[in-house]
C-alpha positions in Angstrom: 59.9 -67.7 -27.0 61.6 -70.2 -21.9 64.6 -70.2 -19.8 64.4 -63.8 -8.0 65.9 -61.7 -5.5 63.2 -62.5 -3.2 59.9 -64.7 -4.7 56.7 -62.6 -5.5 53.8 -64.7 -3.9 51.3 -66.4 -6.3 48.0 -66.9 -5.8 47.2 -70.6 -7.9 44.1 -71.5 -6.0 43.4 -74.6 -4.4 41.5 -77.0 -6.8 39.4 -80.3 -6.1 39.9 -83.7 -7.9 36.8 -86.0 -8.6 37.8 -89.6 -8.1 37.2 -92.3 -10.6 33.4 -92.2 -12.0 32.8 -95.1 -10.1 33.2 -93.6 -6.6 30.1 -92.3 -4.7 29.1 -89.1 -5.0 29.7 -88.2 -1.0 33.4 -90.2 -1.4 34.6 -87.2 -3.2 38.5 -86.8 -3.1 40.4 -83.1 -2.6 43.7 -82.6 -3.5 45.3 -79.4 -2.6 47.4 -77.7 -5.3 49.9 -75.2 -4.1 49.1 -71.8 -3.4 52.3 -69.8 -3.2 55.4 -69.5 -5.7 57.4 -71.2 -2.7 55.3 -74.5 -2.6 55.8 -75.1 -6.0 58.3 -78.2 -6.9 59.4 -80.5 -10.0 56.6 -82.6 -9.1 53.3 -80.5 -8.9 54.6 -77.9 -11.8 52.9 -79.8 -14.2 49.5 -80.2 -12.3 49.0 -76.8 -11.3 50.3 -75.4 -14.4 47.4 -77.9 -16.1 44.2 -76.6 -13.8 44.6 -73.4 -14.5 45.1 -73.6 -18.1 41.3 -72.7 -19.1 40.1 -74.6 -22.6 37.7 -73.0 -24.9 35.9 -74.3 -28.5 38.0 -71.9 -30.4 41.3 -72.0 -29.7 42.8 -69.5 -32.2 46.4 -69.8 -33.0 48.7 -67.4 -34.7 51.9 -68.1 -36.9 54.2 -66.1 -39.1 55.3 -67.8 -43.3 58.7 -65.6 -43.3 60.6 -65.5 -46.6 63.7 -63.2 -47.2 66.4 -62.8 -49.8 69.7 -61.0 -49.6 69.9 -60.3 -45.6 70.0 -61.6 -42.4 67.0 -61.3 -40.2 65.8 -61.0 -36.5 61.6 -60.5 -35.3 59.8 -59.4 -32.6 56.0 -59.5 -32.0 54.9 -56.8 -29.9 58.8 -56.0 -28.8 59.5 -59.8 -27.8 62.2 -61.8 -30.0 60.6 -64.8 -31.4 62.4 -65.1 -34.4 66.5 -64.8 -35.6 67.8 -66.1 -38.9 71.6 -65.7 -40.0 71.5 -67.9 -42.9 71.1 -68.0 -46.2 68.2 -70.3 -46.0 64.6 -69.8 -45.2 62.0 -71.3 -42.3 60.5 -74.2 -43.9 57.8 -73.9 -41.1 55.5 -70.9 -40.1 56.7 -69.4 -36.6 54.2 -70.1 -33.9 53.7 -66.6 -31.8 50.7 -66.7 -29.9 53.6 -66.7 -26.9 54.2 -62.9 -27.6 49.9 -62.7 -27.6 49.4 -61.4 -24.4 45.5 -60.6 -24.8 42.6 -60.4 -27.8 43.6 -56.6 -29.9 46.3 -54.9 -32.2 49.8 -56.9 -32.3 53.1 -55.1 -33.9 55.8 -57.1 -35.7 59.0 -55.5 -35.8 61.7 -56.7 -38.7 65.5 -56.1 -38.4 67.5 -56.6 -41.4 71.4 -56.8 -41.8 73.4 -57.0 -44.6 74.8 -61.0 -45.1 78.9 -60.7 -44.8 80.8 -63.1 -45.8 77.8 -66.2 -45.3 77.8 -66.3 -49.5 81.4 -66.2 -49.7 81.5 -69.3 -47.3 78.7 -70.8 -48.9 79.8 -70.8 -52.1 83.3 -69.7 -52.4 83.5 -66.6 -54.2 82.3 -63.1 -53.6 83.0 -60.5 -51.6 81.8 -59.8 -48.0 78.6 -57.5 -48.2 78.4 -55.0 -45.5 75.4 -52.9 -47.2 71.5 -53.7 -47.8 71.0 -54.2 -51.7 68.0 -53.2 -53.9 66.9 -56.8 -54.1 66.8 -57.4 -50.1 63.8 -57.8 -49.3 61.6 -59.9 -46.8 58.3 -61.2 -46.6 55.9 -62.3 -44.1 52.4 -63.7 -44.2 50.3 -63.7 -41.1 47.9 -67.0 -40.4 46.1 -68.3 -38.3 44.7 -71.4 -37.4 42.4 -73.2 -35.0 43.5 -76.0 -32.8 40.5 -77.6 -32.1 40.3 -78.0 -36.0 42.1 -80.5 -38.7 45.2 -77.7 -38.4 46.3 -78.9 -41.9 47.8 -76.1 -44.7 44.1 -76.2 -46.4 43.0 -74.7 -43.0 45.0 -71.8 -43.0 43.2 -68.6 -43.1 45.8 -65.5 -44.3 45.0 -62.5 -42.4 47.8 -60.2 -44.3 51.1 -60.5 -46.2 53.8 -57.8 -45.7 56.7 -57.1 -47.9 59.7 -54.8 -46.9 59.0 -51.5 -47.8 60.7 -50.5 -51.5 60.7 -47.2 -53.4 59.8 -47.7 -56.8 56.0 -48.6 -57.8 56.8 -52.3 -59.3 58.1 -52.7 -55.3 61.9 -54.1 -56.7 64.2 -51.5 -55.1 64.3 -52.0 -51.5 64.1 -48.7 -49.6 67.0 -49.7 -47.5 69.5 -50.3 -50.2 73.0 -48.8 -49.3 72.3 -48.9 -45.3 73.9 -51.6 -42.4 70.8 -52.0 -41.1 66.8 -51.3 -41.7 64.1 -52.0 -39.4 60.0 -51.5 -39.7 57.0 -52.3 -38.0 53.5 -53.2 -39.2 50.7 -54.3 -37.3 47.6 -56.9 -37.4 44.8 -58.0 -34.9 44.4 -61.2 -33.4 42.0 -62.4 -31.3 42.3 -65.1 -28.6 40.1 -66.0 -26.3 42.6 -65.4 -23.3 43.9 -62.7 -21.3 47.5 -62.9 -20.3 48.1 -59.1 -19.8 48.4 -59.3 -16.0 50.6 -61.6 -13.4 53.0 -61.6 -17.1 55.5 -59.1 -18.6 52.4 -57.4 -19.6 52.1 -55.5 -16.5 55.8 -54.8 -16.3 57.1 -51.7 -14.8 59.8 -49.8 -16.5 63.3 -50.7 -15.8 65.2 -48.3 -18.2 64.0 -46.0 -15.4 65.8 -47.3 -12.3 69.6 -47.0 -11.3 70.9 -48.8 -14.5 74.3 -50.3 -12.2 71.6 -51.7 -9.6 69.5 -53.3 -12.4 72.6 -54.8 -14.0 73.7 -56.1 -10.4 70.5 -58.1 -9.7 70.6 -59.3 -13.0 73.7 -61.0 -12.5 73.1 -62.5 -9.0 69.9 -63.6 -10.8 71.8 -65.5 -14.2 74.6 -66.3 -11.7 72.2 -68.1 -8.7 70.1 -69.4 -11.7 73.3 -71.4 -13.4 74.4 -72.4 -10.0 71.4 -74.3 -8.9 70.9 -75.7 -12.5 74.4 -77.1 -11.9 73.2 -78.7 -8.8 70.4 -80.2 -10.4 68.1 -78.4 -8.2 65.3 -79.1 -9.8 62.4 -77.5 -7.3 64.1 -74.6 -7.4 64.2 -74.3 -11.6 60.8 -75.2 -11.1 59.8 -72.1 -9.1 62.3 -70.0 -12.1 60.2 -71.5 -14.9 56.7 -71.6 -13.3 55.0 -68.3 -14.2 56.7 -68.5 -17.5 55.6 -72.2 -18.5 51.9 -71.1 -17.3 52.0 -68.2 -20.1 53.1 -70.3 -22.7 51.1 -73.1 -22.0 47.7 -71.0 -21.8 48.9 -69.2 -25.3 48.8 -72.5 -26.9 46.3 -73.9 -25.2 48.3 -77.2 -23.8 46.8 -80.2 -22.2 48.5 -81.5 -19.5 50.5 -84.0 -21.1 51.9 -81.2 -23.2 52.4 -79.4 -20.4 54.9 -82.3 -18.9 56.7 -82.7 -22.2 57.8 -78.8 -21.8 59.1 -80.0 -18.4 60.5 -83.4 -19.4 62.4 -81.8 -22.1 63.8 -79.5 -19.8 64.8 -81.9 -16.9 66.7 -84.3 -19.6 69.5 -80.9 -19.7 68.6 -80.7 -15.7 70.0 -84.5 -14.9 72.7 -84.4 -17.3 75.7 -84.5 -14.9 77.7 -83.3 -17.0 76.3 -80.1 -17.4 78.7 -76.7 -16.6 78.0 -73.1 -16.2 79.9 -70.8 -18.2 80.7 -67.5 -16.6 78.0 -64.7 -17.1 81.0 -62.5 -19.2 81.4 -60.3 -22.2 77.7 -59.3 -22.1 75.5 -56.0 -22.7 72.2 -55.4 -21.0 69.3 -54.5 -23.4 65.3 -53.7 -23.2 62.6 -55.0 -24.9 58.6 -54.2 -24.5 59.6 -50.3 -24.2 61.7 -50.8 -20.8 59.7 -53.8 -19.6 61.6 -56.7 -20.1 65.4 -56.6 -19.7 68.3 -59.4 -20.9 71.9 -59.6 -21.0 73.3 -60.6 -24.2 76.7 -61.6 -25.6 78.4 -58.5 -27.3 79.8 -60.2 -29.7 78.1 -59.5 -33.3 80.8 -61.2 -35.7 80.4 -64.8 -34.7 77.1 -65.2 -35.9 76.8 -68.3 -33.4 76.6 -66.0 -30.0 74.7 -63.3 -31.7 71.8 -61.8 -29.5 71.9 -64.9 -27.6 71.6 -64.9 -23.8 74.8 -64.9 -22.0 73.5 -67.4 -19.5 74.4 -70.4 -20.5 75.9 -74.3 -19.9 78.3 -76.6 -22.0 77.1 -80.4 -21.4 77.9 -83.5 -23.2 75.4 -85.8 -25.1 76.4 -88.7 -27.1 80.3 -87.8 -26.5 79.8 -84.7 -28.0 79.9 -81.4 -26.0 77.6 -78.9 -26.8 76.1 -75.5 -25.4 72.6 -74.4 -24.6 71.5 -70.5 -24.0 68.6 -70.0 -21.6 66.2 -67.8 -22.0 66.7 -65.3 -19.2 64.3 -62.4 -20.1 63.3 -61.0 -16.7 60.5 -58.3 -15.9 59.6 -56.5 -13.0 56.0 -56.5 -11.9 54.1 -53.0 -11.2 52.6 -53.9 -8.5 55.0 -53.1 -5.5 57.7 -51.7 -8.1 59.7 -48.6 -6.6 63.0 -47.7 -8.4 65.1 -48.8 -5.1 63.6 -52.1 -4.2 61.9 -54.5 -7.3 62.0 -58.3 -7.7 62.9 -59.5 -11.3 60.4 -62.7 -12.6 61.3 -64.3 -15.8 58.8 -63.6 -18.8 
């Protein structure tokens, strides 16, 4: 898992550029990168993003096979969402995570199950809406990883566990939730990576559920508010700036070249230049924590349209095609520990 009162400085470093391989040695071109969160613009994102991206020969990656029956699903790695399903179906993909992989060690996965409604009574027309767990919900995950300096094929795949919902009989059929709303458990694994991401990210966050909980929710909303405002304007240095520390995390988690790198930023300037784009108001929300206080979101309320559920309540309607649609950003914001006092923080997107 994307999308400041007053902008934490930076550090990036400067870096030097070789020129061609024909150049003389003592011809040697520098080019300075930015240094500070404020020099950073839609058109050196991607470059300083790239240099300090660090490349090893192993480059582990880690991915979740999910499979559940009879429920609706969300999951979390290490308290971050990374993972929602509210259909019937199942992920025909694994789920790539090594974004909620701060650093090498013991990871958590958290699943949250819920009963399925009415979704079989729409699917199929008949039943009855289903506001309970059954015996035969259940949900099972496989942890894999693979290496991305390698072929990366399914033959590559090396299983490090597989985890079933937890069940109370010993032929594992009757699932221990059966009669509940709702059932959450957490098991763990280890994974190691070759970076560490646990400082500078929502790694070192302080904890907000500790500060004056009407002052956090204020600077959240003049945070969502200025963010949707300048995205209508196109502003597309200052998204930049948003989306900087962010982007650098998920591209050293995934170890991404620099033309991966602009994709992630194309992608996002194609919703950027769409004129037609327009901010919804930040309305009808709840604020809720993630990574034990650190990182804090504001969230549609709404639970029985399954189409808004947990999803950010920062968001745009645009049109593509003739067709009007809406996009959700991802604002999960964090505050850093280092100058964090319960009266004065700045919040950073994660």
């Amino acid at each position: 898992m994307r999308l400041l009162d007053k902008l934490v400085v930076l550090t990036v470093g400067f870096f030097t550029l070789l020129g061609c391989a024909q150049q003389p040695k003592d011809l040697k071109a520098t080019t300075a990168l930015p240094t500070s969160i404020e020099e950073i613009n839609s058109e050196n994102m991607v470059a300083a993003i790239s240099a300090k991206v660090k490349r090893y020969d192993e480059e582990p990656l880690y991915y979740l096979r999910i499979g559940k029956e009879n429920c609706i699903i969300e999951v979390l790695v290490n308290d971050m969402p990374v993972y929602k399903s509210y259909e019937l179906s199942n992920l025909a993909s694994p789920l790539r995570i090594n974004g909620s992989i701060l650093k090498s060690g013991t990871q958590t996965v958290t699943v949250r199950m819920y009963p399925v409604g009415d979704l079989i009574k729409e699917a199929y027309e008949y039943g009855e809406t289903i506001t309970q767990l059954g015996d035969a919900s259940n949900v099972s995950i496989r942890v894999i990883q693979l290496d991305k300096q390698g072929a990366m094929g399914i033959n590559d795949e090396v299983e490090l566990l597989e985890y079933q919902s937890p069940t109370t009989d010993a032929n594992g059929e009757v699932f221990s939730g059966t009669g509940l709303s709702f059932y959450e458990y957490t098991f763990e694994f280890f994974a190691k990576v070759p970076y560490d991401l646990s400082e500078n990210s929502w790694g070192d966050a302080a904890d907000l559920s500790t500060v004056d909980q009407d002052v956090l929710e204020q600077k959240m909303l003049d945070y969502y508010k200025t963010f949707l405002k300048e995205y209508k304007r196109g502003n597309k240095d200052f998204i930049a700036q948003k989306y900087y520390q962010s982007f650098y995390v998920q591209a050293q988690a995934y170890y991404k070249s620099k033309e991966e790198i602009q994709e992630m930023w194309d992608e996002e300037l194609q919703l950027l230049n769409n004129p037609t784009v327009k901010p919804q108001a930040v309305k009808d929300y709840e604020l809720v924590f993630y990574v034990q206080g650190g990182v804090v979101f504001l969230r549609f309320k709404t639970k029985d349209d399954l189409f808004y559920r947990n999803e950010c309540a920062g968001m745009v309607k645009a049109i593509e095609y003739g067709e009007e649609y809406e996009t959700f950003f991802g604002l999960y914001l964090y505050a850093p520990k280092k100058g964090f006092s319960k009266k004065e923080f700045t919040l950073i997107m994660s």
